[in-house]
C-alpha positions as CSV (number, residue, x, y, z in Angstrom):
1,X,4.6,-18.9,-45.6
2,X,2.8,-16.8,-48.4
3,X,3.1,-13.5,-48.6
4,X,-0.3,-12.8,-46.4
5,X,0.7,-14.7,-43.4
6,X,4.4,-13.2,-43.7
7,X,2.9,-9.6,-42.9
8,X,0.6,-11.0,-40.5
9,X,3.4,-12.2,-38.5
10,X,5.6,-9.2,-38.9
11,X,2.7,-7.1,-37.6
12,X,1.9,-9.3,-34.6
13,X,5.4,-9.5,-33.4
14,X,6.1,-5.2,-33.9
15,X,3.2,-5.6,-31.8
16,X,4.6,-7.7,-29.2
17,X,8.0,-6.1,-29.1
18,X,6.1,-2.4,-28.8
19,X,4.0,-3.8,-25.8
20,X,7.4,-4.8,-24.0
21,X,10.0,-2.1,-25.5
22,X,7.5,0.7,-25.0
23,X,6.7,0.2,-21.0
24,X,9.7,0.3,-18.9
25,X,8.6,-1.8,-16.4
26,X,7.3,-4.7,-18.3
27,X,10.7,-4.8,-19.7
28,X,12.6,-4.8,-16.7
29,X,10.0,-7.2,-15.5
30,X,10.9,-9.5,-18.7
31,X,14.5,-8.9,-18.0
32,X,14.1,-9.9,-14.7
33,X,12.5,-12.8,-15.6
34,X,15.1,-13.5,-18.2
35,X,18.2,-13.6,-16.1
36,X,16.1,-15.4,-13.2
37,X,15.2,-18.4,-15.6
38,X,18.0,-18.7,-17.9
39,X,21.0,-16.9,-15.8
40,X,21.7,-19.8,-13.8
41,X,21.2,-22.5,-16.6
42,X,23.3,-20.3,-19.2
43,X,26.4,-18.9,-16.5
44,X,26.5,-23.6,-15.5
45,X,26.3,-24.1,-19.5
46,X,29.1,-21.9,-20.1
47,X,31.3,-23.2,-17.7
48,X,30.6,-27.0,-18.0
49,X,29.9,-27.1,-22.0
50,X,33.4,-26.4,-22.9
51,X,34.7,-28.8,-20.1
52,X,32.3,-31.3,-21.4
53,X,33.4,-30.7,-25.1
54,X,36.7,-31.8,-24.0
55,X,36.0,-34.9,-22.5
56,X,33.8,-35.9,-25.4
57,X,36.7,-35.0,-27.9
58,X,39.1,-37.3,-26.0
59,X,37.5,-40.5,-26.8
60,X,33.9,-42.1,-26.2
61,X,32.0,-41.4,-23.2
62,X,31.3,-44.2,-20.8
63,X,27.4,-44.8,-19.8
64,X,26.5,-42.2,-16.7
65,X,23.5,-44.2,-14.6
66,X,22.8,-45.9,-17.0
67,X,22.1,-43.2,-19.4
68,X,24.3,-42.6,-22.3
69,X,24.9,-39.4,-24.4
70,X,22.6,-40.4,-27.0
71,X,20.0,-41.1,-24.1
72,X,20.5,-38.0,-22.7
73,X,20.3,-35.6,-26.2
74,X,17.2,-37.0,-27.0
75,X,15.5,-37.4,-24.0
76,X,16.3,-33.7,-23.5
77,X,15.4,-32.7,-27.1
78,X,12.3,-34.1,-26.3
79,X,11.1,-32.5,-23.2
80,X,12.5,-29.3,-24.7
81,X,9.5,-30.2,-26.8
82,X,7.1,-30.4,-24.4
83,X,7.9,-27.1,-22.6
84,X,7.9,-25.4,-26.0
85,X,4.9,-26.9,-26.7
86,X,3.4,-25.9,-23.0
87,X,4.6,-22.5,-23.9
88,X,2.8,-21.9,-26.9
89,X,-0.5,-23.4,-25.5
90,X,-0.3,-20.8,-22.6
91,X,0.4,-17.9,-24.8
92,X,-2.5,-19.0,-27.1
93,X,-5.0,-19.1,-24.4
94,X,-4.4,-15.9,-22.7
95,X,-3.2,-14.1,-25.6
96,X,-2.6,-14.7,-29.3
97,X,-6.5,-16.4,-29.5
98,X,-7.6,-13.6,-28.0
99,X,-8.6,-11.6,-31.3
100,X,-8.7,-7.7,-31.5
101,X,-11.5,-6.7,-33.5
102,X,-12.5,-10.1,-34.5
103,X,-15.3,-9.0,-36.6
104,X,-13.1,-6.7,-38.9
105,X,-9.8,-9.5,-39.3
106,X,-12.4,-12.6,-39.8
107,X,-14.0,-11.1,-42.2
108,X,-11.2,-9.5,-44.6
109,X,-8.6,-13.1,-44.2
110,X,-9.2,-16.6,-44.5
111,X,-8.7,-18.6,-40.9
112,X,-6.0,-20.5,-43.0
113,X,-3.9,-17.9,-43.3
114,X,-4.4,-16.0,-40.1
115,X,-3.8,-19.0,-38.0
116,X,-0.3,-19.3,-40.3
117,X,0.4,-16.2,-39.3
118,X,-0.7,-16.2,-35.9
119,X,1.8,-19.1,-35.5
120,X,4.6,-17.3,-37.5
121,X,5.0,-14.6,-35.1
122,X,5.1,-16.5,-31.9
123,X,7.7,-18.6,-33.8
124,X,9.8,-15.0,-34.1
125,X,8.8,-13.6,-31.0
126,X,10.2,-17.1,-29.4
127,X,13.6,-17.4,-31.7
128,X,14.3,-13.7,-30.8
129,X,15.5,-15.0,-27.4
130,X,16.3,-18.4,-28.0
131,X,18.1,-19.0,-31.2
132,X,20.8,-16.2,-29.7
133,X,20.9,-18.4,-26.4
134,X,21.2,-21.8,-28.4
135,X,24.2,-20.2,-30.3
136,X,26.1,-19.3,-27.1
137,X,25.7,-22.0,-25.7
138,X,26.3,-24.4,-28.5
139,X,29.7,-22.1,-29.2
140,X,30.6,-22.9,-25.7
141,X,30.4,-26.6,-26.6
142,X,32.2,-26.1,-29.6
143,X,35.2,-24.6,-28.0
144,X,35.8,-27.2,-26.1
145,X,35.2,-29.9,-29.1
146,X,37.5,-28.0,-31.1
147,X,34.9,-28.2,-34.0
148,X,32.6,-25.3,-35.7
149,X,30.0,-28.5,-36.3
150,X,27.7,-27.8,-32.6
151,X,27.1,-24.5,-33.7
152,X,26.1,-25.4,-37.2
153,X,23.2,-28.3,-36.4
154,X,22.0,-26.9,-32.5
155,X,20.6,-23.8,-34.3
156,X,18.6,-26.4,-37.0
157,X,17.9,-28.6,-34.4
158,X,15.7,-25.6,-32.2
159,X,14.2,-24.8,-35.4
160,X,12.7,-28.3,-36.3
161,X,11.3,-28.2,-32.6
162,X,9.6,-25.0,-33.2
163,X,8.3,-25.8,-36.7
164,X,5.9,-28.9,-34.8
165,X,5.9,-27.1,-31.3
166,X,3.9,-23.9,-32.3
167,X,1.6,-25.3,-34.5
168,X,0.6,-27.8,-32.1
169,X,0.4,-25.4,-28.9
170,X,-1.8,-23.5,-30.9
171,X,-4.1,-26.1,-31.7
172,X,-4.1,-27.1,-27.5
173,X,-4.8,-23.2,-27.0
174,X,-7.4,-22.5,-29.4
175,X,-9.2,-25.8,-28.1
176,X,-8.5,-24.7,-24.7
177,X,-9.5,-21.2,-24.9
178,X,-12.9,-22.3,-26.2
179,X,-13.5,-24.5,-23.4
180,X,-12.8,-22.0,-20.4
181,X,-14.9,-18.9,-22.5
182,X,-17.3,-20.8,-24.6
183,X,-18.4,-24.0,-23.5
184,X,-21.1,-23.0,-20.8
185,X,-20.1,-26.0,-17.9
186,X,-16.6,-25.0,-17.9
187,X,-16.8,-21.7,-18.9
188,X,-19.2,-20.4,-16.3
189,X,-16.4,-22.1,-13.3
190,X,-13.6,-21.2,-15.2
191,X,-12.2,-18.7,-12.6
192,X,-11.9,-21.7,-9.4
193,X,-10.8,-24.2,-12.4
194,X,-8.0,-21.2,-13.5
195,X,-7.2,-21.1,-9.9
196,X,-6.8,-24.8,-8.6
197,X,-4.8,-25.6,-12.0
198,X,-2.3,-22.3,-11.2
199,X,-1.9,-23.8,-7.6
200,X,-1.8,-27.5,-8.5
201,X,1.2,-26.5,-10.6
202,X,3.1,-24.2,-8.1
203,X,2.3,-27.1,-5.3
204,X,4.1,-29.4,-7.7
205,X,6.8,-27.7,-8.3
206,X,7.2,-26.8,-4.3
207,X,6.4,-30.4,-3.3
208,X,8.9,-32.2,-5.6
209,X,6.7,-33.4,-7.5
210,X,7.0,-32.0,-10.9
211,X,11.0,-32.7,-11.0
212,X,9.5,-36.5,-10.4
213,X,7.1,-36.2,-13.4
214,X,10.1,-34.7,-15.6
215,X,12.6,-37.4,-14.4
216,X,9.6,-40.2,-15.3
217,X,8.7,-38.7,-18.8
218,X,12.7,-38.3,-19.4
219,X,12.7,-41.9,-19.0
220,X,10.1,-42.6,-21.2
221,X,10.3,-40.9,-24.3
222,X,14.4,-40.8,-25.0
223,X,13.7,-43.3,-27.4
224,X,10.2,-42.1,-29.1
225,X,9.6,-40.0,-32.1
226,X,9.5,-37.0,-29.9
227,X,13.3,-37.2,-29.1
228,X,14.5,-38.0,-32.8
229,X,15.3,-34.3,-33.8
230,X,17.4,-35.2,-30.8
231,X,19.9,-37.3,-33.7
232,X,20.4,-33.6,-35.7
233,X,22.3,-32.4,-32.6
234,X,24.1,-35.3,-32.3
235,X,25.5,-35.3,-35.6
236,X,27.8,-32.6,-34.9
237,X,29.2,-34.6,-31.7
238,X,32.0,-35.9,-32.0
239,X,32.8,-39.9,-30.7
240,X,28.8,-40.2,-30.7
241,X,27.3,-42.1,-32.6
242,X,24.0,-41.1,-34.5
243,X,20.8,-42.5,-36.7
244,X,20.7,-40.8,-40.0
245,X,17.3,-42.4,-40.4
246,X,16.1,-41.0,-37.7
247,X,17.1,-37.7,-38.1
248,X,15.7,-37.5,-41.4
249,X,12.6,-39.1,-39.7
250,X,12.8,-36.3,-37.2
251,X,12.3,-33.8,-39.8
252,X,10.0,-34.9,-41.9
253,X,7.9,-36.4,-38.6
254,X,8.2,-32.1,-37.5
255,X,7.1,-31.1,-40.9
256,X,4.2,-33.9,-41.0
257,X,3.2,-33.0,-37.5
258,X,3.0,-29.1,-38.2
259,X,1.1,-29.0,-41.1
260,X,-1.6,-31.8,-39.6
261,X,-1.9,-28.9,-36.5
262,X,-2.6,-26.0,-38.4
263,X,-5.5,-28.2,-40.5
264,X,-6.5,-29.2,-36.6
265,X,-5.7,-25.5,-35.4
266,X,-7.6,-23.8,-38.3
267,X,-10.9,-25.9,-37.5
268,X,-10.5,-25.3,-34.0
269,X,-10.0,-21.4,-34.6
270,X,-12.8,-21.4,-36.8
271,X,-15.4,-22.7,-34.5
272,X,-14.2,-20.8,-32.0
273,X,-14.2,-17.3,-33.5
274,X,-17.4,-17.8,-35.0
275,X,-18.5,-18.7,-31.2
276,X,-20.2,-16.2,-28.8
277,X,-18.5,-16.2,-25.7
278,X,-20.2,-17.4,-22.9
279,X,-22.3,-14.6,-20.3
280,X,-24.0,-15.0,-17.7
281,X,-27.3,-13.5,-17.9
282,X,-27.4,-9.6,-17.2
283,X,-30.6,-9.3,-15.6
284,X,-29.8,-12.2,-13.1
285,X,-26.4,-10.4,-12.6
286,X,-27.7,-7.6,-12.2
287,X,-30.2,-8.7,-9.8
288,X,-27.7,-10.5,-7.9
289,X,-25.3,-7.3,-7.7
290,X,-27.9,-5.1,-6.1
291,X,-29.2,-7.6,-3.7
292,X,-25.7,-8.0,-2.6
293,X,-25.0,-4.0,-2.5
294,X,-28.3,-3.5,-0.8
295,X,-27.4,-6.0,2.4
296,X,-23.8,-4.8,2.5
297,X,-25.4,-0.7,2.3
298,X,-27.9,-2.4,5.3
299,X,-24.5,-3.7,7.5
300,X,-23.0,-0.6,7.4
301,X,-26.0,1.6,7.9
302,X,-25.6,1.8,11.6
303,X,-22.4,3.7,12.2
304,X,-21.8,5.0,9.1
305,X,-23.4,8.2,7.0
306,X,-24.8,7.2,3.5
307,X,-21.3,8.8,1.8
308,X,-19.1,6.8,3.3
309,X,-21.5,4.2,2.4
310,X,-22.0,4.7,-1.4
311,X,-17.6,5.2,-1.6
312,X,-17.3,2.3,0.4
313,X,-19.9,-0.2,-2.0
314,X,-18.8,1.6,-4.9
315,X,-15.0,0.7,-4.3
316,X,-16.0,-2.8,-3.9
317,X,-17.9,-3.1,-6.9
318,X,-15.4,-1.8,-9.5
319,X,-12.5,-3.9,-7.5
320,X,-15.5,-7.1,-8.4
321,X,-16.0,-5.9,-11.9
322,X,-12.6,-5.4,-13.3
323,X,-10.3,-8.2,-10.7
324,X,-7.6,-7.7,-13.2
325,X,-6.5,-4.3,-11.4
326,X,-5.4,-6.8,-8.4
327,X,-2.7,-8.4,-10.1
328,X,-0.2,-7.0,-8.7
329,X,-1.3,-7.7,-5.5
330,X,-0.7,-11.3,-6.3
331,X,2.8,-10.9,-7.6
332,X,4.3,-12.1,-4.1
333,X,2.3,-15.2,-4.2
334,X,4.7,-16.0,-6.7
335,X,7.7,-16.5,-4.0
336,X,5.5,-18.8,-2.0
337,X,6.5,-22.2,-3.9
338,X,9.8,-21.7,-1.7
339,X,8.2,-21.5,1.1
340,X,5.6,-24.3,0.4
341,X,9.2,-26.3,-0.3
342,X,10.4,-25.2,3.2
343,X,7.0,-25.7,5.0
344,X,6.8,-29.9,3.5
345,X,10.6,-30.3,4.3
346,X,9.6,-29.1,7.9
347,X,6.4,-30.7,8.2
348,X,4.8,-27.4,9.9
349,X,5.0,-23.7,9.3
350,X,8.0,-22.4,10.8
351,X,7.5,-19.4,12.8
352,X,8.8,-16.8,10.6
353,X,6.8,-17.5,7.9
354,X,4.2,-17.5,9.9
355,X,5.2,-13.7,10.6
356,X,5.5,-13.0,6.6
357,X,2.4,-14.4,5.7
358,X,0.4,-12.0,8.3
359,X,2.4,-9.1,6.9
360,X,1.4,-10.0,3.6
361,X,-2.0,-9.9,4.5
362,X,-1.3,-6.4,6.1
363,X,0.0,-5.1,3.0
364,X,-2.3,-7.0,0.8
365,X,-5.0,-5.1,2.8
366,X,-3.0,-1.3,2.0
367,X,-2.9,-2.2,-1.6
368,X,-6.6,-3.7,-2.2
369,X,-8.7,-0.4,-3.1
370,X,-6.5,2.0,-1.0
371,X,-3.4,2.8,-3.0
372,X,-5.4,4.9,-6.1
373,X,-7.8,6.9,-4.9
374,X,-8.4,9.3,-7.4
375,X,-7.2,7.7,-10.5
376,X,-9.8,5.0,-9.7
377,X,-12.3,7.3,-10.0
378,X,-11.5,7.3,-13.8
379,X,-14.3,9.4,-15.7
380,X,-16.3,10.0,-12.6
381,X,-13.4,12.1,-10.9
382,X,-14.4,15.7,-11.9
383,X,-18.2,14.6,-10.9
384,X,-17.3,13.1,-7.4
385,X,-14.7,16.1,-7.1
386,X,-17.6,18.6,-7.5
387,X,-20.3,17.1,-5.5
388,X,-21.1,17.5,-1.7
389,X,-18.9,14.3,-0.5
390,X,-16.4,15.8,1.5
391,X,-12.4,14.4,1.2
392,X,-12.9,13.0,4.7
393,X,-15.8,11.0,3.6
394,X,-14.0,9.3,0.6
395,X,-11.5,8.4,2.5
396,X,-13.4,7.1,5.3
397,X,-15.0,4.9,2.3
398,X,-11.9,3.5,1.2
399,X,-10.7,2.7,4.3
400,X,-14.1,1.0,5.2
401,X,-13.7,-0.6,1.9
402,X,-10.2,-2.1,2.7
403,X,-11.0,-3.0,6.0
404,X,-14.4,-5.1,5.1
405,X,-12.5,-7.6,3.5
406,X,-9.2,-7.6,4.8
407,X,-10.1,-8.0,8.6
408,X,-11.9,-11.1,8.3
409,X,-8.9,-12.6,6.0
410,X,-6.3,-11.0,9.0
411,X,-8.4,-12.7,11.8
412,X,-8.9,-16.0,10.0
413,X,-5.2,-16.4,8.5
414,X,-3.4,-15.2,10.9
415,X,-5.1,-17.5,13.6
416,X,-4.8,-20.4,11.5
417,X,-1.0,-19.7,10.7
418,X,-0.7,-19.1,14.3
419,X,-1.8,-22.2,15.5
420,X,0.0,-24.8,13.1
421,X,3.3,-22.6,13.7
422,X,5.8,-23.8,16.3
423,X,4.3,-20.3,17.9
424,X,3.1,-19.7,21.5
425,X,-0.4,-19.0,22.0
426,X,0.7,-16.1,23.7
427,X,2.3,-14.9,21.0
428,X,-0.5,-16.0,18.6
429,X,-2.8,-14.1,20.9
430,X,-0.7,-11.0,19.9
431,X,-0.6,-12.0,16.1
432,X,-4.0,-12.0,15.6
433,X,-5.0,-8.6,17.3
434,X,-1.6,-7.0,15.1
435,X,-2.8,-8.3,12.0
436,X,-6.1,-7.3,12.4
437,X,-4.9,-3.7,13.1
438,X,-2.5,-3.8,10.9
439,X,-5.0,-4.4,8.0
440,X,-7.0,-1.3,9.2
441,X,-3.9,0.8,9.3
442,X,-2.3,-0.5,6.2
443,X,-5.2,1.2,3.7
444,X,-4.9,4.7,5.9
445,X,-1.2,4.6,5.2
446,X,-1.9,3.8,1.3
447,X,-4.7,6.2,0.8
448,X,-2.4,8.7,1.5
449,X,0.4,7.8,-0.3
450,X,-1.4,7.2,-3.6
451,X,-3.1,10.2,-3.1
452,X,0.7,11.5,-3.5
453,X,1.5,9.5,-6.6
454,X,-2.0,9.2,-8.3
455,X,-2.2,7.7,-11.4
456,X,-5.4,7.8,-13.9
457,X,-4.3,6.4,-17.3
458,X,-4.4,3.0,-17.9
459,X,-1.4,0.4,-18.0
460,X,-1.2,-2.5,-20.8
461,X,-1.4,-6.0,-19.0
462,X,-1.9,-7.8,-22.4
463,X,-1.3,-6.5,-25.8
464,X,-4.7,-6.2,-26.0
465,X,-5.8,-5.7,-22.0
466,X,-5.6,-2.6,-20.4
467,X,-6.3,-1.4,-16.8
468,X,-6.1,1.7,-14.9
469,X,-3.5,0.2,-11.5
470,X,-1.3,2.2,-9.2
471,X,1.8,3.9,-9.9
472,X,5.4,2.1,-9.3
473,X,5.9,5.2,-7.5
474,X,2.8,4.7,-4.9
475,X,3.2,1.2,-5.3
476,X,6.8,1.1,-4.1
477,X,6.4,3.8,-1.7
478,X,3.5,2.3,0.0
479,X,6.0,-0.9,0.7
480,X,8.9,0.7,1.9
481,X,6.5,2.8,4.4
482,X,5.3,-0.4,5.9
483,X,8.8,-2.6,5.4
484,X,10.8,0.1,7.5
485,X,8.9,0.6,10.6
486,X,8.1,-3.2,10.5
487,X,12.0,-4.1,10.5
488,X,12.5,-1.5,13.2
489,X,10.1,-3.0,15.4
490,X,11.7,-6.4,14.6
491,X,15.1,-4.6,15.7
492,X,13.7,-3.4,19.2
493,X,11.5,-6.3,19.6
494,X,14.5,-8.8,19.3
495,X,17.2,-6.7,20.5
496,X,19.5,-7.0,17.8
497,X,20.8,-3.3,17.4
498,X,24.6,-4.8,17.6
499,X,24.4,-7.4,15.3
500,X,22.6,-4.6,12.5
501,X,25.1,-2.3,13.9
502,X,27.7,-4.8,13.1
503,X,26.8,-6.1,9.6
504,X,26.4,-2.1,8.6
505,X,29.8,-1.3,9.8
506,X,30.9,-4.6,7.6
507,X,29.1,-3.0,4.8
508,X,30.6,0.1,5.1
509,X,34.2,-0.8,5.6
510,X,33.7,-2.4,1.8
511,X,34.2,1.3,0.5
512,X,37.3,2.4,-0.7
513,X,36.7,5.4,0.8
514,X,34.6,6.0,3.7
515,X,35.6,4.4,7.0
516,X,34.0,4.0,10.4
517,X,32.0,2.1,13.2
518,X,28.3,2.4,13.5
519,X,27.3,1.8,16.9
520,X,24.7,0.0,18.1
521,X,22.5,2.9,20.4
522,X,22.6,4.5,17.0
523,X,20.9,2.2,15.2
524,X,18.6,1.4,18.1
525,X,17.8,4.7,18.3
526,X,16.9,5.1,14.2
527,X,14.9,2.6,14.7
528,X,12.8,4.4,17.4
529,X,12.7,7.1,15.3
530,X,11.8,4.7,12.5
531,X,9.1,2.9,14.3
532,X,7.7,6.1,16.2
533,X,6.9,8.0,12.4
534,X,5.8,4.2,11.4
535,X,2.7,4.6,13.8
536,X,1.9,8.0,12.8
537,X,1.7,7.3,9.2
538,X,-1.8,6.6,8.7
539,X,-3.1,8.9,10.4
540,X,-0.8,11.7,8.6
541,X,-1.4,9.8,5.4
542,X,-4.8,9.8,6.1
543,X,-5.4,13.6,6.6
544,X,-3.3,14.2,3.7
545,X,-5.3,12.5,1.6
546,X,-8.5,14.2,2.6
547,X,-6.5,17.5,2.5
548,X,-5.6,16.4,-1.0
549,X,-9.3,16.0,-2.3
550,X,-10.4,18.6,-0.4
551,X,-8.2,20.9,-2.8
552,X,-7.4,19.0,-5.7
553,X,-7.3,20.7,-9.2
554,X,-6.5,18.7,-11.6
């Protein structure tokens, strides 16, 4: 890597490690993320590497299922490849082919060199995290062989899989990319064709059937050029036996195999950066926007005065314009591949999930438009603030706003859940009705609230994408408001006081300290108190929030 590239990659990766270092909760989030993907693999690993050293120093391994420990290292080596390679392609396509000022950086480097270095800081931003991992897990190994030689060649090893695996995920990204924001056919569907890949692979995984596709490409490619790398890490194994020839092939196949991607990567990149993205006409757009305002203004026109109205339309057309504020709105889809595991093991939807769903729905419906009021006014806040809409009319908006979409989405979920669930259809008949008022209640409760804890700058999704989203203050807030009165209701509803009372009194008891029993009546009685406060929040929260815009200064 020349000197150009070199600084390249330096500056992309200060960039990267800024974007995470510099927001506290992207890092936790990564963190999070972190410990939740490798905590379990690397707390097994430490405990069963050195144990597996030992039996591997004894003497020579028999054949486990037919597979033996050559098998296994390089059929593992080479789906480690794969992943790495999947990896890279995803982090080209939403992010590092994803130029910031394109028209400034094409112009003052050659494509060669900024695809180089493009590549080089994904290769540090990835060896940050897993070079330290492959050490400590390789020294785990090593204790137990009683040799320094794992440590030495499972560091080399990772490196000869990143030197092809980058190169080639940026080649799949860059030709990727162009497809979903370029090439008209695809591009102008690329939102549904996003969204049935994304749940294709979470139904896999929650189905069984991506553990089946591993398990099948395992088989197939222990023995392919793919999984000779695999021979490096088994030359510092002892009782193993190992093909020089194809370790040496493995390496110089890596070295052959990154170079021929960045020539592919560099013409892909260059065709694409030189491309206009695809749009879809304006003045059909346009068109289409303000026919669709204009009958949605028209349905409301009846009951409602032309304020509420315009803050109601309005809402609904920045939420259309700019989706990416919803994210986080979507991160509890995230848990549903274990449910989608429990609901194929079960063959039905099991009641409580049934229950969860319709509550996500509920506080989907709080956090749609609700939980920002102000700070989604952006630029237009002092303007709105000093016109003749009154607070009670913007809040009436946004709660109209809410409620347009999210009734319709409580009515038709929650009956369908209802109806495949082991439910009555008496009790269905009181889901529905509770999820459909939930969902009207839900955004009074939020307006409020994120009327408390506004926020109006803008948050970094991407290192280069920025939105203006809720605060974790509102947004945690908001949740807890709706989880409490919820679980009280669940406590009244089914009785179980004691049993709360119970495990409470268990938890307590675990301090060194403090010592006593909680009885039951008092816990059924917080939970009145709990549920009673629960039914007045929105309308509280409601008439704070128009108190609050009434009044606000900023």
């Amino acid at each position: 890597m020349g000197f150009v590239p070199a600084t390249i990659a330096a500056t992309e990766y200060r960039r990267t490690v800024r974007t995470v270092v510099g927001d506290r909760t992207k890092l936790l989030l990564s963190v999070g993320i972190l410990l939740v993907a490798l905590g379990p693999m690397m707390a097994v690993g430490l405990l069963l590497l050195p144990v597996a050293g030992e039996a591997l120093a004894a003497g020579p391994v028999e054949p486990i299922a037919g597979f033996t420990v050559a098998d296994v290292v390089t059929g593992g080596v080479a789906m480690a490849w794969i992943g790495l390679v999947a990896f890279a392609t995803i982090r080209v396509v939403t992010t590092v082919a994803d130029l910031d000022e394109p028209a400034l950086v094409l112009t003052a480097t050659p494509i060669r060199t900024l695809v180089v270095g493009l590549v080089g800081s994904e290769l540090l931003a990835f060896g940050t995290w897993l070079l330290p991992v492959s050490l400590l897990l390789s020294g785990a190994f090593a204790y137990g062989t009683g040799t320094i030689w794992p440590v030495l060649v499972a560091p080399a090893t990772v490196a000869v899989l990143f030197l092809s695996a980058f190169p080639v995920g940026f080649a799949l990204g860059v030709g990727i990319r162009h497809l979903i924001t370029v090439y008209e056919p695809i591009a102008r569907y690329r939102t549904p064709i996003l969204v049935l890949v994304g749940a294709a692979y979470f139904g896999s995984i929650a189905l069984g059937w991506f553990d089946q596709v591993t398990g099948v490409l395992f088989d197939l490619l222990d023995g392919t050029p793919l999984g000779w790398p695999g021979h490096l890490l088994l030359a510092g194994l002892p009782n193993v036996t190992f093909s020089m020839p194809h370790a040496v092939a493995g390496v110089v196949g890596s070295v052959a195999l990154a170079a021929l991607a960045i020539v592919v990567g560099t013409r892909l990149a260059a065709v694409h950066w030189r491309s206009d993205p695809f749009r879809e006409d304006e003045d059909e757009r346009v068109v289409a926007e303000h026919a669709g305002e204009s009958r949605l203004a028209s349905l409301l026109e009846p009951g409602l005065s032309q304020p509420v109205r315009t803050v109601a339309v309005t809402a609904l057309r920045r939420t259309k314009r700019a989706p990416i504020r919803l994210l986080y709105v979507a991160y509890p889809l995230f848990m549903a591949a274990f449910f989608v595991q429990e609901i194929a093991r079960a063959g039905t939807i099991p009641s409580y999930i049934a229950v969860l769903t319709c509550l996500y729905v509920v506080w989907g419906a709080g956090a749609f438009v609700s939980l920002n009021p102000l700070g989604d006014l952006g630029p237009a806040l002092p303007a709105v603030l000093t016109s003749t809409v009154s607070g009670r009319q913007v809040v009436a908006g946004r709660i109209v706003a809410s409620a347009l979409v999210a009734v319709p989405v409580a009515v038709v979920v929650s009956l369908a859940v209802g109806l495949v669930s082991p439910l009555s259809l008496e009790r269905v008949a009181m889901l529905v009705p509770a999820t459909a008022v939930g969902a009207v209640a839900a955004p009074a409760l939020a307006v409020g609230i994120g009327s408390l804890f506004p926020r109006f700058g803008s948050v970094t999704i991407s290192s280069n994408r920025e939105a203006v989203m809720p605060s974790k203050s509102a947004f945690v807030t908001y949740t807890l408001a709706l989880v409490i009165p919820i679980g009280a209701f669940g406590i009244i509803y089914t009785d179980a006081a004691d049993p709360v009372a119970s495990v409470a009194t268990s938890l307590v008891a675990m301090a060194p300290v403090v010592t006593f029993t909680i009885p039951g009546a008092a816990v059924l009685a917080l939970a009145w108190v709990a549920l009673l406060v629960g039914l007045a929040g929105p309308a509280l929260s409601a008439g704070y929030a128009v108190r609050t815009f009434d009044g606000y200064v900023r």
